[in-house]
Backbone of each chain as ProteinMPNN parsed JSONL, in Angstrom:
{"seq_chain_A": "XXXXXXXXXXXXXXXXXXXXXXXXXXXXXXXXXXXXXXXXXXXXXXXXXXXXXXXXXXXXXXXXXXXXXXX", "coords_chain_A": {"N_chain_A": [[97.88, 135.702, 49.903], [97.773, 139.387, 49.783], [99.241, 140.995, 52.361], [98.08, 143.027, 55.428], [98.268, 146.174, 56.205], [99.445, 146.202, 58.265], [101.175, 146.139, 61.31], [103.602, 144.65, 63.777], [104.736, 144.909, 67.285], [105.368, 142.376, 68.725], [107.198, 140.515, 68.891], [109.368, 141.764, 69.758], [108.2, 142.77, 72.484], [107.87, 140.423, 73.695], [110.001, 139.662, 74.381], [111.206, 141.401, 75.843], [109.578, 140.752, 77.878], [110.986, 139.145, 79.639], [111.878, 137.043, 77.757], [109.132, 135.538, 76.857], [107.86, 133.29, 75.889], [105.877, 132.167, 72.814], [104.207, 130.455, 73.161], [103.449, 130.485, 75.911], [102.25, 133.114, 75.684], [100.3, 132.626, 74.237], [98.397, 130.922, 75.746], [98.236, 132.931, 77.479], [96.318, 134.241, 75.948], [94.731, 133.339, 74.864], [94.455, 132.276, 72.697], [96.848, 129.33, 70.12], [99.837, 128.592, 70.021], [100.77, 128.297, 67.395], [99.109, 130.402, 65.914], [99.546, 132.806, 67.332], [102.431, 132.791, 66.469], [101.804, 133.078, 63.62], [100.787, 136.009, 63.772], [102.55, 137.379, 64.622], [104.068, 137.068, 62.206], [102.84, 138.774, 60.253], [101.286, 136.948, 59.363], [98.077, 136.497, 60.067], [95.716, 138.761, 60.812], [94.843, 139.417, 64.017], [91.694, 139.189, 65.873], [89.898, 141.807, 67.263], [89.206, 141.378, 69.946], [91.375, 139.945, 70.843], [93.95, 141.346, 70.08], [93.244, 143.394, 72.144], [93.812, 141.685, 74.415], [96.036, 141.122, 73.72], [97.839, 143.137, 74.209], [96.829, 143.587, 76.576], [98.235, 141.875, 77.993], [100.865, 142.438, 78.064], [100.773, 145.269, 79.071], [100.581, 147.11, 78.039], [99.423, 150.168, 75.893], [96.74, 149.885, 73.142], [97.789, 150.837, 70.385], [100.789, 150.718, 71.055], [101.173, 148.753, 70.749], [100.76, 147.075, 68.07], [100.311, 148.674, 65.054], [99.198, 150.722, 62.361], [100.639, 150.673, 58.933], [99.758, 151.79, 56.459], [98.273, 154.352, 54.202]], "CA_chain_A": [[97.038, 136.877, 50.139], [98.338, 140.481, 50.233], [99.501, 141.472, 53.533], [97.9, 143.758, 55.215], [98.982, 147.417, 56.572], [99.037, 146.151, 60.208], [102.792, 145.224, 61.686], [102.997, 144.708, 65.317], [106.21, 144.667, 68.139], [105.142, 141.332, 69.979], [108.321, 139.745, 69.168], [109.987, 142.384, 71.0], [107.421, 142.922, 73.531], [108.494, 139.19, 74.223], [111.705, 139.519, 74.406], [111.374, 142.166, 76.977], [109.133, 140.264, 79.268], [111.785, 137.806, 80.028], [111.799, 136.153, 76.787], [107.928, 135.003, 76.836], [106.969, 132.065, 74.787], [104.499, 131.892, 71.879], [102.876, 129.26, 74.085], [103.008, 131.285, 77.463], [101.569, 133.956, 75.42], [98.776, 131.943, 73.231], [98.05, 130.255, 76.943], [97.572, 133.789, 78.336], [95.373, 135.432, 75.193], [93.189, 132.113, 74.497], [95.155, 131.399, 71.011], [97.546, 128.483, 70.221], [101.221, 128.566, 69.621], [100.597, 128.738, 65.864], [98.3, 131.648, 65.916], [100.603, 133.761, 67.805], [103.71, 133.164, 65.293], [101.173, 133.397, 61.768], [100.391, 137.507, 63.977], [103.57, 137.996, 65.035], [104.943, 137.426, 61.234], [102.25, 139.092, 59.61], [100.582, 135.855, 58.269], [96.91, 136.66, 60.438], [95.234, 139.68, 61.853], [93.669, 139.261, 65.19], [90.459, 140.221, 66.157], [90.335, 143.336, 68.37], [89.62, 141.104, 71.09], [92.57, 139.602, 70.971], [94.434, 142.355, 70.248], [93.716, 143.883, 73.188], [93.98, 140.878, 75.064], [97.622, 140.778, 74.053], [98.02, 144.105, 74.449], [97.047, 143.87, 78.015], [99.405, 140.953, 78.471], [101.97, 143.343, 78.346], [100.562, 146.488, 80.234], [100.541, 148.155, 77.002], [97.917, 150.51, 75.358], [96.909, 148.4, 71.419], [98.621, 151.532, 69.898], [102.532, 150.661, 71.005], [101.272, 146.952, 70.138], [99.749, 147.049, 66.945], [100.687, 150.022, 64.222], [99.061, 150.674, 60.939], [101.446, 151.477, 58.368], [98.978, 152.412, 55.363], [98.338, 155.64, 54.269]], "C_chain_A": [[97.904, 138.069, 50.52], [98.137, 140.762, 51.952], [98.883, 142.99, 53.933], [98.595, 145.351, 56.104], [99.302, 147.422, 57.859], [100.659, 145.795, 60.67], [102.288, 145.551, 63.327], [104.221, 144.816, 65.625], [105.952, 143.494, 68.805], [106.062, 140.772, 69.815], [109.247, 140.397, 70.12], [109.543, 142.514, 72.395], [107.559, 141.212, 74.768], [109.367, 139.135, 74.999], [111.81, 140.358, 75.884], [110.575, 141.773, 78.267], [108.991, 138.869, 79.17], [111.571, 136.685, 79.16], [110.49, 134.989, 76.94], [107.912, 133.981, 75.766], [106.099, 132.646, 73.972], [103.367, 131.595, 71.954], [102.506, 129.767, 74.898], [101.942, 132.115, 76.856], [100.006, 133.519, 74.255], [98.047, 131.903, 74.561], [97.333, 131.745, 77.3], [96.294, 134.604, 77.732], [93.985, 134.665, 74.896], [93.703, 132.08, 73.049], [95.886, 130.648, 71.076], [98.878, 129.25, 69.75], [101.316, 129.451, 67.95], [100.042, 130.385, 65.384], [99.23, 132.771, 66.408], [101.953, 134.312, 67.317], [103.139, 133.569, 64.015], [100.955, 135.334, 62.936], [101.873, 138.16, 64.043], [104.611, 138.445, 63.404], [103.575, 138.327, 59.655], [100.997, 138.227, 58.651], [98.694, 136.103, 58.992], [96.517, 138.017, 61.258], [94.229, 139.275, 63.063], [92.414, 139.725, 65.312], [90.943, 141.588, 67.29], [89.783, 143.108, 69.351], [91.006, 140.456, 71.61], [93.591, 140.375, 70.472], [94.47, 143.167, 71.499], [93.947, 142.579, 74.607], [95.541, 141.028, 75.21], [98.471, 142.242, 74.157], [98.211, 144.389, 76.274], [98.124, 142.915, 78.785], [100.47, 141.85, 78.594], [102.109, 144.346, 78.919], [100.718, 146.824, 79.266], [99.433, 148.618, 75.942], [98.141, 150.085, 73.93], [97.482, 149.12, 70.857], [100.112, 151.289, 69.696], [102.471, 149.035, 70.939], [101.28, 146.501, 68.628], [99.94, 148.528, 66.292], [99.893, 149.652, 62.423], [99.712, 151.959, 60.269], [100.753, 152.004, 56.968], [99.0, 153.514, 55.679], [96.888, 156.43, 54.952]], "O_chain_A": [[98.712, 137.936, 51.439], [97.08, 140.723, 52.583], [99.016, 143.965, 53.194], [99.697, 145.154, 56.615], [99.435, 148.439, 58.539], [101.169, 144.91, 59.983], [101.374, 146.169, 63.874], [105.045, 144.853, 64.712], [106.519, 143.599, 69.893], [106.188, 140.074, 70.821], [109.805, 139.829, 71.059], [110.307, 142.401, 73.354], [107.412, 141.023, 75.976], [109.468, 138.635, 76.119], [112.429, 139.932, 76.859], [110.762, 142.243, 79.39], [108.151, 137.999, 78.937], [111.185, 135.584, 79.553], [110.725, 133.792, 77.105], [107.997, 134.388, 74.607], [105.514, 133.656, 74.362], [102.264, 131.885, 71.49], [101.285, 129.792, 75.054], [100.799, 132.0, 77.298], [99.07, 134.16, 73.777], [97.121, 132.702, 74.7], [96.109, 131.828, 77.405], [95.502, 135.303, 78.363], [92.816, 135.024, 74.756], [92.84, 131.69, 72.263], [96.241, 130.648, 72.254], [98.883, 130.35, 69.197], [101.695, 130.553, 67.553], [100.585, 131.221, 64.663], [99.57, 133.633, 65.598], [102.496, 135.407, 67.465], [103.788, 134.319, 63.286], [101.171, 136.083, 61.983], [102.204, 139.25, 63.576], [105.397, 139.377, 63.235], [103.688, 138.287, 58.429], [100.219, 138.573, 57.762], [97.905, 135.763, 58.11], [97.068, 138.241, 62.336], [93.062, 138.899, 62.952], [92.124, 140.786, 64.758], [91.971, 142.02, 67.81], [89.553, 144.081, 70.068], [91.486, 140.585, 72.736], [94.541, 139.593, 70.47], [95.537, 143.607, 71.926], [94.267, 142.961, 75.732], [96.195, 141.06, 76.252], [99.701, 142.273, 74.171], [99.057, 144.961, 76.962], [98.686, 143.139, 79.857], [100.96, 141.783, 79.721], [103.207, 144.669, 79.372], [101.853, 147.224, 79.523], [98.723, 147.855, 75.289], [99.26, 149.916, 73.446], [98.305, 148.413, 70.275], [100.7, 151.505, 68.636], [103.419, 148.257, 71.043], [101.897, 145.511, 68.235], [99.724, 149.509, 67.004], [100.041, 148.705, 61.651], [99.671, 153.172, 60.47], [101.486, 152.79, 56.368], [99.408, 153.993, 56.737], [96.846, 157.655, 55.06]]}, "seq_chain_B": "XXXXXXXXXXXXXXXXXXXXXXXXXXXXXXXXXXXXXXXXXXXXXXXXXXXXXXXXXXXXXXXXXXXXXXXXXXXXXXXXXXXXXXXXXXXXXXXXXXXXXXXXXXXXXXXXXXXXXXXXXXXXXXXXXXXXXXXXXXXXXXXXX", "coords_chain_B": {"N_chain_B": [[103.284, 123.118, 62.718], [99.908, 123.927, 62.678], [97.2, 122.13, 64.45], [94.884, 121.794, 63.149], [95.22, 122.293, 60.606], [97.142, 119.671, 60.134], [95.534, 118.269, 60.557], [93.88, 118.923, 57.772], [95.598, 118.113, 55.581], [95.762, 115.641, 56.279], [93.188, 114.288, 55.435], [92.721, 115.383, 53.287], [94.608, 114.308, 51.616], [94.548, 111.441, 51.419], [91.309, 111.269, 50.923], [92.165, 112.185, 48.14], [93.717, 110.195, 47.257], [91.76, 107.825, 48.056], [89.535, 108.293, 46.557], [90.606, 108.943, 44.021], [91.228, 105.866, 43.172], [89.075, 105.107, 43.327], [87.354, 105.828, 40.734], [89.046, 105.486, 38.998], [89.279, 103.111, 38.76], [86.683, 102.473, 37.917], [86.475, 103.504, 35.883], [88.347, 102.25, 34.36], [87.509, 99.606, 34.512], [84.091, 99.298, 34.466], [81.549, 98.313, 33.287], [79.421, 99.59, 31.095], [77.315, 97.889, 29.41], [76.683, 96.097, 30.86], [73.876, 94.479, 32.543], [72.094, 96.371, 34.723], [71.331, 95.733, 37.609], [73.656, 94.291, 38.838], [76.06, 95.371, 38.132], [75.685, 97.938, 39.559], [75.625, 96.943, 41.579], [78.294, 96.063, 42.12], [79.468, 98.497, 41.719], [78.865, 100.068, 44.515], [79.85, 98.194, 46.149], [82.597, 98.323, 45.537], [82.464, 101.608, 45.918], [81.662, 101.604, 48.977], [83.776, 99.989, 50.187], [86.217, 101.574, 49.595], [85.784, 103.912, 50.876], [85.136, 102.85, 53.572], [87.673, 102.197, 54.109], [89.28, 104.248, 53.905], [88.122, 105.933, 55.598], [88.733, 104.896, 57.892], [91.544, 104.833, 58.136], [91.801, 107.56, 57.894], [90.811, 107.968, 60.412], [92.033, 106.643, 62.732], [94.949, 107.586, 62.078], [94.048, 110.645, 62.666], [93.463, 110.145, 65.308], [95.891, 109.834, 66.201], [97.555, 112.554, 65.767], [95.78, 113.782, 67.282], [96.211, 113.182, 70.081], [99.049, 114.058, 70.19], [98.322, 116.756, 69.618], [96.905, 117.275, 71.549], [98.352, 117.014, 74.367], [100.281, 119.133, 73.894], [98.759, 120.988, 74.021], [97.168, 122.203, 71.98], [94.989, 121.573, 70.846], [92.343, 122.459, 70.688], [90.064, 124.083, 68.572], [90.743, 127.889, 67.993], [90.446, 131.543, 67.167], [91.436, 132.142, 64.595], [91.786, 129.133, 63.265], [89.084, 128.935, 62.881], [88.32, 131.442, 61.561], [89.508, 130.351, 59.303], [88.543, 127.87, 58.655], [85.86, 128.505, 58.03], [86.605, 130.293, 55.834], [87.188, 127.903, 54.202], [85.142, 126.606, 54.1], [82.586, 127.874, 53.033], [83.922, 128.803, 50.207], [83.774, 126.163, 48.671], [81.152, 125.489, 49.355], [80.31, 126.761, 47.075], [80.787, 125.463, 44.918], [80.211, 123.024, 45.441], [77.361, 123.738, 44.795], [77.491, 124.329, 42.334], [78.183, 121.74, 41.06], [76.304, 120.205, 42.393], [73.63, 121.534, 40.902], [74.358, 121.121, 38.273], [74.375, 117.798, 38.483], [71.984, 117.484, 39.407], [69.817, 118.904, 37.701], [70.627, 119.402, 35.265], [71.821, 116.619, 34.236], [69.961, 114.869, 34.732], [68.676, 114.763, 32.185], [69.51, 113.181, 30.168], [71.294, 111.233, 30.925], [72.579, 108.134, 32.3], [71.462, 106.28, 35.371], [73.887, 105.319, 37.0], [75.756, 107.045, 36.381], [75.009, 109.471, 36.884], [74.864, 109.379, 39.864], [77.546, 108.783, 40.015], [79.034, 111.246, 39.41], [77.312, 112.81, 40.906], [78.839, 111.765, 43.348], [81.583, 112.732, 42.815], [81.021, 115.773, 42.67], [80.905, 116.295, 45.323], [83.429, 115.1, 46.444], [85.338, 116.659, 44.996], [84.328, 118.848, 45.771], [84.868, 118.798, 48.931], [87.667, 118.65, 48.83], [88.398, 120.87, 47.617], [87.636, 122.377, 49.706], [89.236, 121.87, 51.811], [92.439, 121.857, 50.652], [92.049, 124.976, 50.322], [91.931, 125.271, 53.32], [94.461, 124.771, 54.113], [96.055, 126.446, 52.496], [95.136, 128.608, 53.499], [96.027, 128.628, 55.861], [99.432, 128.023, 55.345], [99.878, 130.153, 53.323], [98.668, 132.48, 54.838], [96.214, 134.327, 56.381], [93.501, 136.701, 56.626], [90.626, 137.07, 57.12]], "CA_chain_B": [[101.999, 123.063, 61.873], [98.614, 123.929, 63.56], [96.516, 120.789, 64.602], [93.567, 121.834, 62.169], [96.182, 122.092, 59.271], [97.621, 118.901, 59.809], [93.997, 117.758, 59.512], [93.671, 119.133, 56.621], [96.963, 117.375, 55.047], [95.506, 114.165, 56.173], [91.872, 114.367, 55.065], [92.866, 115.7, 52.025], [95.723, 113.655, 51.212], [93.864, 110.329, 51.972], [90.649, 111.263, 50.037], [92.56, 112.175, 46.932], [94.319, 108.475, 46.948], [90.758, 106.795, 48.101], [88.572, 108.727, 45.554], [91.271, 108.548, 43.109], [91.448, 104.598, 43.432], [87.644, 104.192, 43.325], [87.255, 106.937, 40.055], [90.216, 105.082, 38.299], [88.818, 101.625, 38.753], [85.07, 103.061, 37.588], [86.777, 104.22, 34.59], [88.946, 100.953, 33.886], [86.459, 98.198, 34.772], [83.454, 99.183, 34.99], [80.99, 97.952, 32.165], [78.283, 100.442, 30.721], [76.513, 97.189, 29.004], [75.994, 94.828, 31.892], [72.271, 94.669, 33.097], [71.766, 97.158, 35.905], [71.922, 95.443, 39.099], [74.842, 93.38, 38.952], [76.746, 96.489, 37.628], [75.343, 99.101, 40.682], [75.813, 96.234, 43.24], [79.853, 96.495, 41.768], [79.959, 99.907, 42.074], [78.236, 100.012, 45.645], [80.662, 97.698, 47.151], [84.126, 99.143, 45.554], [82.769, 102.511, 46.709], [81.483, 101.311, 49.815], [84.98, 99.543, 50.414], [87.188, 102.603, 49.689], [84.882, 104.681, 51.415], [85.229, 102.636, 54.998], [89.501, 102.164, 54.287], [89.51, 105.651, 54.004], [87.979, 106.439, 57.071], [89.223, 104.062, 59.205], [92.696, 105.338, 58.219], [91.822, 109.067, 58.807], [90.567, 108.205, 62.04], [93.409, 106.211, 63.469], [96.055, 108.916, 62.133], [93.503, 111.647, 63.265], [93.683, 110.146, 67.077], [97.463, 109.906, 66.798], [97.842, 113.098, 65.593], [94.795, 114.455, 68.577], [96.887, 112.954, 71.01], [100.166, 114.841, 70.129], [98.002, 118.189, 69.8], [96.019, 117.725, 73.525], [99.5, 117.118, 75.154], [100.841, 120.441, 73.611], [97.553, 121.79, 74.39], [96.67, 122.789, 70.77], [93.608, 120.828, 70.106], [91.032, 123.304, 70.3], [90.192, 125.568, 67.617], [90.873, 129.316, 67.836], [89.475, 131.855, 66.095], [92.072, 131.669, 63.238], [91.443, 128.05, 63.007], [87.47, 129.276, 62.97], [88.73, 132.101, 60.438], [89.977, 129.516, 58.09], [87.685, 127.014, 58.501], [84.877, 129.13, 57.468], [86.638, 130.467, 54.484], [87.576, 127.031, 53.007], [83.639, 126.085, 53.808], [82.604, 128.921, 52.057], [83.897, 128.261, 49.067], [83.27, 124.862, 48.54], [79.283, 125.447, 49.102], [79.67, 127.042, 45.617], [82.076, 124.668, 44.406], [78.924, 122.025, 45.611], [76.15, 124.132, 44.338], [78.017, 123.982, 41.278], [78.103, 120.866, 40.895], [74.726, 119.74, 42.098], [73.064, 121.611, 39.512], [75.152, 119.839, 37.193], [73.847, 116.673, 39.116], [69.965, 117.299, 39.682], [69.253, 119.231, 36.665], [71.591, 118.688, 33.905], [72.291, 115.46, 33.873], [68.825, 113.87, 34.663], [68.135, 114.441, 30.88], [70.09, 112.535, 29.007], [72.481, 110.311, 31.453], [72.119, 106.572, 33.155], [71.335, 106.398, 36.516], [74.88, 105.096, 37.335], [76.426, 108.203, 35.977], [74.31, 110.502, 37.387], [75.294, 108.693, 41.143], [78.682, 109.022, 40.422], [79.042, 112.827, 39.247], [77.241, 113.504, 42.564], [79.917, 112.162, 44.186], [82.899, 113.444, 42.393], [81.196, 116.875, 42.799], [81.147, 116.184, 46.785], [85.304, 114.617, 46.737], [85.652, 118.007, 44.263], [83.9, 120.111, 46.793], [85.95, 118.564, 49.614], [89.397, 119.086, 48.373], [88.637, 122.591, 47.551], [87.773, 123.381, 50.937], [91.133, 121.559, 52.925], [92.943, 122.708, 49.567], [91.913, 126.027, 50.824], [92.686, 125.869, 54.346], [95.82, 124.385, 53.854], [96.966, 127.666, 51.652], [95.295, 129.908, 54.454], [97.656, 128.174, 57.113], [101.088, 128.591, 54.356], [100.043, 131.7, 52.961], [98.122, 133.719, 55.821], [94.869, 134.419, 55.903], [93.288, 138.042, 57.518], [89.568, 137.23, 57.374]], "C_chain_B": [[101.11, 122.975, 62.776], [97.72, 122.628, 62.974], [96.096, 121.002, 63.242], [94.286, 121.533, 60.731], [96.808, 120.798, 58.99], [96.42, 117.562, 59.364], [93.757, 117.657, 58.428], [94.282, 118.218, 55.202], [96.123, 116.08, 54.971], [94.724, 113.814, 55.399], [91.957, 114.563, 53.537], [93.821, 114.801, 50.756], [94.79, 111.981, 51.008], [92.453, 110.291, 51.08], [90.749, 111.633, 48.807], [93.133, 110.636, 46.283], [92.804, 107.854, 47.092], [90.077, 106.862, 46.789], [88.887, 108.599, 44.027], [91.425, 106.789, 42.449], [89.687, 104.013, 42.216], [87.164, 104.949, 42.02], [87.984, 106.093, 39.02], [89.601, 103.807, 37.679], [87.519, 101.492, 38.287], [85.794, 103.034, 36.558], [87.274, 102.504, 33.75], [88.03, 99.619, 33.759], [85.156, 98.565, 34.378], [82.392, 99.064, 33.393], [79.809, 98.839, 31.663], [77.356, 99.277, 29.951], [75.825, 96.301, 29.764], [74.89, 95.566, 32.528], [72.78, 95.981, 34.457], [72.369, 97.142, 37.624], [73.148, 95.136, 39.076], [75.821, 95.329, 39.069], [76.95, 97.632, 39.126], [76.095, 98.6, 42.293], [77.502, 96.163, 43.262], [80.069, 97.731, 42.303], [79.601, 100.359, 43.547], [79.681, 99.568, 46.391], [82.172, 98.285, 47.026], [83.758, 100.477, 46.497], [82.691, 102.191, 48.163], [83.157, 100.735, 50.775], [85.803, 100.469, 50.531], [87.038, 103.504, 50.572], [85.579, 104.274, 53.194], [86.893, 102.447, 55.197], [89.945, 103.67, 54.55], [89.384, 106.097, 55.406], [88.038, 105.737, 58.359], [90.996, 104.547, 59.204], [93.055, 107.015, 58.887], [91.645, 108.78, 60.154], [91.355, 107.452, 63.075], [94.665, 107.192, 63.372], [95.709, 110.212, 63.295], [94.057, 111.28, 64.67], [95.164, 110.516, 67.103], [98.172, 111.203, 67.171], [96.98, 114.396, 67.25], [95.793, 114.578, 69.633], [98.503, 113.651, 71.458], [99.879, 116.11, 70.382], [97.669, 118.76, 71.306], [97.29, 117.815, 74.088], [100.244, 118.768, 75.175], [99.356, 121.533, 73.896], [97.088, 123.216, 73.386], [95.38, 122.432, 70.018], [92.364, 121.559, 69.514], [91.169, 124.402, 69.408], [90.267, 126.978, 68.117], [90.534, 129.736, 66.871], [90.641, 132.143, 64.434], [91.692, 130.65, 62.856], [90.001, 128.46, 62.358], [87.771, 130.044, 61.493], [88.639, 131.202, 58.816], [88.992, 128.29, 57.712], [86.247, 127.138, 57.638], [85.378, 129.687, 56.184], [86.712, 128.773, 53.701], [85.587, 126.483, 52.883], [82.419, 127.009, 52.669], [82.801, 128.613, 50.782], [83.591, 126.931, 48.703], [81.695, 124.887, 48.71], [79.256, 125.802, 47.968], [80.044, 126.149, 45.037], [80.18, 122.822, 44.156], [77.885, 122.305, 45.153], [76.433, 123.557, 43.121], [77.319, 122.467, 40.526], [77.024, 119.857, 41.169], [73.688, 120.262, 41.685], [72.78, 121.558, 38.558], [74.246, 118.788, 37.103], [72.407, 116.711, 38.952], [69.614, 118.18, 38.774], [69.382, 119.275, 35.734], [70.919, 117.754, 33.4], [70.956, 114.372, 33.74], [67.912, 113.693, 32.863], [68.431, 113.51, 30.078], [71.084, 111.13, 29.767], [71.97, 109.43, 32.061], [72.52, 107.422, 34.704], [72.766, 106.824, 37.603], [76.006, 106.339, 37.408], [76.283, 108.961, 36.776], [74.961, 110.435, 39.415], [76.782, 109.303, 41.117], [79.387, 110.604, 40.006], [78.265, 113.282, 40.929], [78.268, 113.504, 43.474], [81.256, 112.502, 44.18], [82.024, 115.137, 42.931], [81.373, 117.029, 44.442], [82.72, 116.127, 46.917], [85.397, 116.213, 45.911], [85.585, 119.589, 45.931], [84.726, 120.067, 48.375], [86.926, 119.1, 49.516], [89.545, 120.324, 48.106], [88.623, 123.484, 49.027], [89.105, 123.211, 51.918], [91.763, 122.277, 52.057], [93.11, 124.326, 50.149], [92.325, 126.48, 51.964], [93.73, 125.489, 54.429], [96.858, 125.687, 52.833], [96.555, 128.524, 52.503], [96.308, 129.661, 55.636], [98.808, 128.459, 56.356], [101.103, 129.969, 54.194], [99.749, 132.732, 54.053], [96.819, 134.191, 55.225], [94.012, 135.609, 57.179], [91.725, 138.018, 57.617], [89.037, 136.935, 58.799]], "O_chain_B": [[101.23, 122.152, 63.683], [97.535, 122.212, 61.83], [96.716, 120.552, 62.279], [93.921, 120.673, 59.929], [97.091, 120.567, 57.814], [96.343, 116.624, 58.571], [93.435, 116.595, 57.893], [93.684, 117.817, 54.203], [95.821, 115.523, 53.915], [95.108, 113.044, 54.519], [91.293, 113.921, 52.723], [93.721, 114.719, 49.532], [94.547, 111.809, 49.814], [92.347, 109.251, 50.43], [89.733, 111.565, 48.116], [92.975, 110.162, 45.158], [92.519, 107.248, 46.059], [89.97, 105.91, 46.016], [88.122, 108.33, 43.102], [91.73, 106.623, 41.268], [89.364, 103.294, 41.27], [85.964, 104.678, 42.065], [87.336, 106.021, 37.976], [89.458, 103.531, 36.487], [87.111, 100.333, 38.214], [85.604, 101.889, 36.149], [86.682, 101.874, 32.874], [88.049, 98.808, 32.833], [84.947, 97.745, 33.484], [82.656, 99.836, 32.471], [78.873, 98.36, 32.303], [76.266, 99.818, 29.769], [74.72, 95.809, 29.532], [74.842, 96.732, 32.921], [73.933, 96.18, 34.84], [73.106, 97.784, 38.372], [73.855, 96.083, 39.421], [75.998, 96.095, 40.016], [78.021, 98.013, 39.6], [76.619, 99.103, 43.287], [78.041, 96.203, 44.368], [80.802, 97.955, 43.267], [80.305, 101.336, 43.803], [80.427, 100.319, 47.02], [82.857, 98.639, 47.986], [84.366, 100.664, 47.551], [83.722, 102.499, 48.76], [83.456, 101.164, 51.889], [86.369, 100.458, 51.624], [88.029, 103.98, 51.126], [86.256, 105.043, 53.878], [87.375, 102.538, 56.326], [90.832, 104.065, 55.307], [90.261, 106.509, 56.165], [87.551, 105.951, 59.469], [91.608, 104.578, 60.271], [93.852, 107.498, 59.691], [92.323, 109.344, 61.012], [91.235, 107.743, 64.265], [95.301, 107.548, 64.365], [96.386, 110.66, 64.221], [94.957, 111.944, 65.183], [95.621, 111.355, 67.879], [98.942, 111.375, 68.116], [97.461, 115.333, 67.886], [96.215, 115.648, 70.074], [98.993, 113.744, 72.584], [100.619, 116.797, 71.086], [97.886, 119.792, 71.941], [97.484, 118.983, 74.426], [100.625, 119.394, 76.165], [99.31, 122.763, 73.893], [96.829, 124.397, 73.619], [94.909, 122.857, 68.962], [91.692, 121.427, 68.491], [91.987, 125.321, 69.385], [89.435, 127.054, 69.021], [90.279, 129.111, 65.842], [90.158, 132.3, 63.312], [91.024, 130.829, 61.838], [89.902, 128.222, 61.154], [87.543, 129.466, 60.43], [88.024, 131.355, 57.761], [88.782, 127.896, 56.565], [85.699, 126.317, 56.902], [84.552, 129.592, 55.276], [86.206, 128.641, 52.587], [84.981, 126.124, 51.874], [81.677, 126.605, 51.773], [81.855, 128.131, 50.158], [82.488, 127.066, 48.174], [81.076, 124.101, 47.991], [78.271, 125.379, 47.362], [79.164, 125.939, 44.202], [79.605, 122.157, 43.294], [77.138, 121.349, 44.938], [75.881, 122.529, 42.73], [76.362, 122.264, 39.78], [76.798, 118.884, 40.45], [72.639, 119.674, 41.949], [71.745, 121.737, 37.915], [73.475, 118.619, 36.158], [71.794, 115.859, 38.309], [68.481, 118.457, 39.167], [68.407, 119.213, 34.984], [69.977, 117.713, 32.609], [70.869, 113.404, 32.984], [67.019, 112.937, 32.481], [67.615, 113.029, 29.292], [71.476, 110.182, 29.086], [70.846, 109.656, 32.51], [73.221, 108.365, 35.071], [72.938, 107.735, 38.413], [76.869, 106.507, 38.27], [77.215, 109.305, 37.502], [75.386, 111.423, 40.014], [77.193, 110.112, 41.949], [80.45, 110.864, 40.569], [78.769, 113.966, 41.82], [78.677, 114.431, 44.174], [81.992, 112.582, 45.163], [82.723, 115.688, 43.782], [82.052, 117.991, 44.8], [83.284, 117.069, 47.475], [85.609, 117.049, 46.79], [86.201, 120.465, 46.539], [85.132, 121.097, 48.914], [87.14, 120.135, 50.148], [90.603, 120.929, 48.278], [89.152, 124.532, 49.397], [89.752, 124.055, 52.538], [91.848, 123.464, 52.374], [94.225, 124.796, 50.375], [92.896, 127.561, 52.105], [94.249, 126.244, 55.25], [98.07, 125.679, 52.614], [97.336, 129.468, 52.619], [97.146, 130.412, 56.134], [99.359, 129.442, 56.851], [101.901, 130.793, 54.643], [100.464, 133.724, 54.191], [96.469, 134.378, 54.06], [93.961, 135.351, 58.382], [91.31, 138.993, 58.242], [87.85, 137.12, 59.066]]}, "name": "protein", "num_of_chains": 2, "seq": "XXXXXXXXXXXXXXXXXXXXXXXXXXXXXXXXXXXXXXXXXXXXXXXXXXXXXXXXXXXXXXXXXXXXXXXXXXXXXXXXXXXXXXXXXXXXXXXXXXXXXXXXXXXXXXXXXXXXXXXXXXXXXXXXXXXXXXXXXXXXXXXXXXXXXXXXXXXXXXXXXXXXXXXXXXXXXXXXXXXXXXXXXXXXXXXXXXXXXXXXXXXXXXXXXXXXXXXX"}
């Protein structure tokens, strides 16, 4: 399935708070492991509760989480 | 690999060998001249037989595989899982309409009973495999619904 216009930073957003897990961070949004690597590589879009869920995991507004690159 | 997906693998994998078995052995054996009963009460017990190997195998893997997911504390669906689940069901209701229109209005013209029985349940194993089939390519490929 075409990918769609959505890319995100949560691998970085990881990285920067203290190299977070997949799991820590499924654990904290209510998704599994899996779910969290198919968003992180583009393979699923979240809902836009979970979007801001993992948005707030980080103290960050869904904007500097979540970017659409379409036109 | 997410639990639900490795579900899928199994379920899918497992009723292509059973259905395949019992489909094969219909085809090879199975006599279109012998009286009725005898014949039905054959075909009854092979399927019946493949039918309960089958799912006594899924459901011993299934636990093994449960038991690996609860520990990692992946068992429960999410709404991807949900996502995917609902597309592969989805298709496959047409996939089944399909095919039992085939079944209950077709076929009742012109075809033996026996026939008619077993096209129902190829279009069911059909309609199956399309839907794991399915979520098994939304887990590889990615899937945004």
């Amino acid at each position: 399935m075409a990918k769609p216009p959505i890319s995100n930073d949560i691998r970085t957003l990881r990285f920067l708070a203290a190299e977070m897990t997949q799991a820590d961070l499924g654990a904290r949004v209510g998704v599994t492991r899996q779910t969290i690597a198919a968003i992180e590589q583009g393979r699923y879009s979240p809902s836009l509760e979970t979007a801001f869920r993992i948005a707030r995991v980080f103290a960050k507004p869904l904007e500097e989480v979540f970017r659409w690159d379409g036109g | 690999m997410a639990y639900k997906e490795k579900i899928a693998w199994l379920t899918l994998g497992s009723m292509l060998v059973a259905y395949g078995v019992y489909f094969s052995l219909l085809a090879l054996y199975f006599d279109p001249a012998a009286p009725d009963g005898p014949r039905i009460l054959r075909m009854l017990i092979l399927f019946g037989s493949v039918t309960i190997v089958q799912a006594i195998f899924v459901a011993i893997v299934a636990a093994i595989i449960a038991i690996g997911a609860r520990r990692a504390g992946e068992d429960r669906p999410d709404e991807r899982d949900r996502a995917i689940a609902r597309r592969g069901t989805n298709a496959a209701y047409f996939v089944l309409m399909t095919g039992m229109i085939l079944v209950g209005v077709v076929m009742p013209f012109g075809d033996p009973r026996w026939k008619i029985t077993n096209a129902a349940l190829l279009a069911l194993v059909i309609a199956e495999a399309t839907r794991h089939t399915l979520i098994i390519a939304s887990y590889r490929r990615g899937w945004h619904g």
